[in-house]
N, C-alpha and C positions, 0 to 999 in steps of 0.2 A: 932322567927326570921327565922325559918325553912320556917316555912307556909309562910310567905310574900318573901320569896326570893322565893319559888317553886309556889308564885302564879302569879310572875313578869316574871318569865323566861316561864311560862303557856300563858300568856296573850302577852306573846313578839311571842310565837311561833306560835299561831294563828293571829296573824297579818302578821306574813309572809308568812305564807302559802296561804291568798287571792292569787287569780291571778292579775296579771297584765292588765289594755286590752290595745289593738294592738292600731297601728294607722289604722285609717280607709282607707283612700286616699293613695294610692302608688303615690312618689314621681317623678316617672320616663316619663308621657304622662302628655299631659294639659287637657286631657277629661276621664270624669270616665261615666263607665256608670253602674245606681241603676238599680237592678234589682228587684223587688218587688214577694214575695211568701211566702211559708213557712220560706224557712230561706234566708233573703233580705240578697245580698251582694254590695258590688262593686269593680266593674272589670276595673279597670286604666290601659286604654294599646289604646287609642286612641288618633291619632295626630290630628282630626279635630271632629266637631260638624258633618260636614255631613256622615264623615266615621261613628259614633258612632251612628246617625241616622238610617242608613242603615242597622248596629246588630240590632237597638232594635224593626225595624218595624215588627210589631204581636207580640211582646212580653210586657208583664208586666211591661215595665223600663222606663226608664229617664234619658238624657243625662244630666250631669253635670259639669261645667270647677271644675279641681281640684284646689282646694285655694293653695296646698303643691307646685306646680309647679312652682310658679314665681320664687322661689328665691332657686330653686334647681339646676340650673347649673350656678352660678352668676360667673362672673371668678372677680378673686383678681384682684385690683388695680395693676400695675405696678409701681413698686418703685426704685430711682434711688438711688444709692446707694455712697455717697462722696460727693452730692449735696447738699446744704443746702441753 
C-alpha cells in the first residue's frame, strides 16, 4: 500500500513539474513580426503591415496579422437595466 501511494504522489510530482508554454502572439498590436534564427521569436508591437515591413527589411523575418488581436479589446454590450 506504501509502494502504490509513494508511486502516485512520484508520478503526480513529475507531471507538475513539466513547464507550461507561453502564448506565442502578444495580445496587445494586430501585427507580429517572426523573426527567423537561432532562436525564432515573435515581437507583437506593430500597428500596421507597413510599419512592421519597415523593422524587418534586411532581416530574417515575416510580418504576420496576430490571430489574438480581434477580440482583445471587444468592449461589453451595453445593458439597460429595468427594461425588459
Amino acid at each position: 500500500m506504501r509502494m502504490t501511494a509513494l508511486a502516485i504522489f512520484a508520478i503526480g510530482s513529475i507531471s507538475a513539474a513539466v513547464p507550461a508554454l507561453a502564448q506565442t502572439y502578444g495580445g496587445g498590436y494586430p501585427v507580429c513580426l517572426r523573426v527567423y534564427g537561432p532562436v525564432s521569436y515573435y515581437e507583437c508591437s506593430f500597428t500596421s503591415i507597413p510599419q512592421c515591413s519597415a523593422s524587418a527589411a534586411g532581416r530574417a523575418a515575416q510580418c504576420v496579422v496576430n490571430p489574438y488581436f480581434a477580440n482583445a479589446y471587444q468592449d461589453r454590450p451595453i445593458g439597460r437595466r429595468g427594461v425588459y
